[in-house]
C-alpha positions as CSV (number, residue, x, y, z in Angstrom):
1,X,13.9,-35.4,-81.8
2,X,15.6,-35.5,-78.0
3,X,17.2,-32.2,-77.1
4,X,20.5,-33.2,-77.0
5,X,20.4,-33.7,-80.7
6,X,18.3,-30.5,-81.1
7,X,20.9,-28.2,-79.6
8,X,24.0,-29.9,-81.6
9,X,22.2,-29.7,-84.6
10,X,21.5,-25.9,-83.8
11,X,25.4,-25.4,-82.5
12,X,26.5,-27.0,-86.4
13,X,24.3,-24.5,-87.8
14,X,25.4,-21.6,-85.8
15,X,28.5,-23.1,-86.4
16,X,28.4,-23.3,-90.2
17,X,27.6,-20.3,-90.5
18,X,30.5,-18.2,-88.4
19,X,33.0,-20.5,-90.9
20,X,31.3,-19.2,-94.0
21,X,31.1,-15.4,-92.8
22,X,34.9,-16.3,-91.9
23,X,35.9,-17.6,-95.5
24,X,34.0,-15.2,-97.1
25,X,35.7,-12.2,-94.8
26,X,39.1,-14.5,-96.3
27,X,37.9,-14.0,-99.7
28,X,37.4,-10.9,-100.0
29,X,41.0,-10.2,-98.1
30,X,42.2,-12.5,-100.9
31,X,40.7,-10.5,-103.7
32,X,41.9,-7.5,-102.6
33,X,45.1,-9.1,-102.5
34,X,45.3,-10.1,-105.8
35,X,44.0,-6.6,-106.9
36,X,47.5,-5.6,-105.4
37,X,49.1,-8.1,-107.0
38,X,47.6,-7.1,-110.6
39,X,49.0,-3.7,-110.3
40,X,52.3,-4.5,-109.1
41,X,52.5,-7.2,-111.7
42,X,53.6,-9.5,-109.2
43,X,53.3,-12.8,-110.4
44,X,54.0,-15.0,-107.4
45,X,51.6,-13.1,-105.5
46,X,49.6,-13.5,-107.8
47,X,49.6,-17.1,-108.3
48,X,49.2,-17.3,-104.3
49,X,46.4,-15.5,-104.7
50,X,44.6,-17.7,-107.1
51,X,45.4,-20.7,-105.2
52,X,44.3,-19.4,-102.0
53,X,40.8,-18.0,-103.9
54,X,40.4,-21.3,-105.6
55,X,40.5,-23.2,-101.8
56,X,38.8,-20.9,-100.4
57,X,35.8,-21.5,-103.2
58,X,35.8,-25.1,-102.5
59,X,35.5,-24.2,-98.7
60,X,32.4,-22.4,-99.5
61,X,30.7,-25.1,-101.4
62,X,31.4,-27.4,-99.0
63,X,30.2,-25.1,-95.8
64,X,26.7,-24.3,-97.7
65,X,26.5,-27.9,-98.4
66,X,26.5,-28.5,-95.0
67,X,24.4,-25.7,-93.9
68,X,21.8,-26.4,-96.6
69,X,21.4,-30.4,-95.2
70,X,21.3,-28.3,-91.5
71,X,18.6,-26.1,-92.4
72,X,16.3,-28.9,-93.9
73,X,17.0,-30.9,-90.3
74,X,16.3,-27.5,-88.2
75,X,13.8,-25.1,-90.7
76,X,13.0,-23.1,-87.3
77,X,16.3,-22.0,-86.5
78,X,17.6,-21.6,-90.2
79,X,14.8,-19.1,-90.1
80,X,15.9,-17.1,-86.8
81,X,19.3,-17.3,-88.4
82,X,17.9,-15.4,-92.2
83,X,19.9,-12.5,-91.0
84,X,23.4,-13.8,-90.3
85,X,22.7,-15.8,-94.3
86,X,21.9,-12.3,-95.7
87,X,25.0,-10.6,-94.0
88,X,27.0,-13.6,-96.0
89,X,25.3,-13.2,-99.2
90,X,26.1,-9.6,-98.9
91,X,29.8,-10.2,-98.3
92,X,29.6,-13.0,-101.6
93,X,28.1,-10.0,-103.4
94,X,30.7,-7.9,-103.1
95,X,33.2,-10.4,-103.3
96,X,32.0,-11.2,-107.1
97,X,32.0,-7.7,-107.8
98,X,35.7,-7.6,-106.3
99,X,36.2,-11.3,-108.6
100,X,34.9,-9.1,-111.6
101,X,36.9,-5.7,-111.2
102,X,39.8,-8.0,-110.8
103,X,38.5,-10.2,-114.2
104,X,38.5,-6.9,-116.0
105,X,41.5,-6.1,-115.2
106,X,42.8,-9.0,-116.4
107,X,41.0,-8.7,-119.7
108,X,42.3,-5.6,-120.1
109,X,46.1,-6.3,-120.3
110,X,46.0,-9.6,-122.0
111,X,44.0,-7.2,-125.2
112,X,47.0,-4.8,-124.5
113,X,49.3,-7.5,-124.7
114,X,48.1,-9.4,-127.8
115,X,47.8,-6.1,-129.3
116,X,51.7,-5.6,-129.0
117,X,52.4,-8.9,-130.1
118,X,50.5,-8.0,-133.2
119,X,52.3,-5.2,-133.7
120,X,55.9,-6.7,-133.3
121,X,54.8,-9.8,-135.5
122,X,53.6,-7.8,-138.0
123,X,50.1,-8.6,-137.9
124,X,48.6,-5.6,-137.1
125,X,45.1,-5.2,-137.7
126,X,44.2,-9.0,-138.6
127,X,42.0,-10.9,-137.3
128,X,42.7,-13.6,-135.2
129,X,41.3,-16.8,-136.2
130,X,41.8,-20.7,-135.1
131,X,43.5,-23.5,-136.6
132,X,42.1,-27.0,-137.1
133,X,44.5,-28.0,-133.8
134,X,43.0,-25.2,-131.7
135,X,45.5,-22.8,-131.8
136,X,45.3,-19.3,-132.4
137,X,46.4,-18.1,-135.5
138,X,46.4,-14.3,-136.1
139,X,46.9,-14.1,-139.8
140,X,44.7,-13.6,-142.8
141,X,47.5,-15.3,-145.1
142,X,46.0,-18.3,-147.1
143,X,46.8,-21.7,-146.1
144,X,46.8,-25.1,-148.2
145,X,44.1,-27.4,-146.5
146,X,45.0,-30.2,-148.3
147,X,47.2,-31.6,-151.2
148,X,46.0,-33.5,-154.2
């Protein structure tokens, strides 16, 4: 391989890299966003949020895409570059943790909510079951499955 090539494959790398530690520094700026969002129980932020997370996800998978088929071409200089990857797995792993809290969170007031919908529909205490369409029945009450 001619040096030319060698040093623009090393500058993609190098390169790769700095954009993922940037959308990963994004995503978690994003998450805590939304964590904001979630609290305030604002809804447009919140949908901004989601979008922004969900493109900066794609991002991702396309930047370690690229840095994966970079490493294979360069295995010398992905290896003097192991310390920039484990600063960016670091900042995913505390971006899934973030992802989670926020997935909790979320958990947590949608029980809260279809426990005062029980409540007002008078259903209280059932369990909630399926119907053949999908839909979510919460109702013990009998129902004719078919007519002779």
């Amino acid at each position: 391989m001619n040096i030319q090539l060698q040093h623009e494959l090393n500058d993609a790398l190098t390169a790769v890299l700095g954009d993922m530690q940037q959308a990963v520094d994004q995503l978690v700026r994003v998450l805590e966003a939304e964590r904001a969002a979630l609290d305030t129980a604002n809804n447009e932020a919140l949908d901004h949020a989601g979008a922004r997370k969900q493109a900066l996800m794609q991002q991702l998978e396309q930047l370690d895409a690229e840095r994966q088929l970079l490493s294979r071409e360069q295995p010398a200089l992905a290896d003097a570059l192991e310390p920039v990857w484990a600063r960016i797995v670091q900042s995913l792993r505390h971006s899934h943790l973030l992802n989670q809290r926020n997935g909790s969170a979320v958990n947590q007031r949608l029980s809260q909510v279809r426990q005062a919908l029980a409540v007002l529909t008078g259903h209280a205490g059932e369990s909630e079951l399926y119907g053949r369409s999908g839909e979510l029945h919460a109702s013990l009450r009998s129902q004719v499955l078919a007519a002779a």
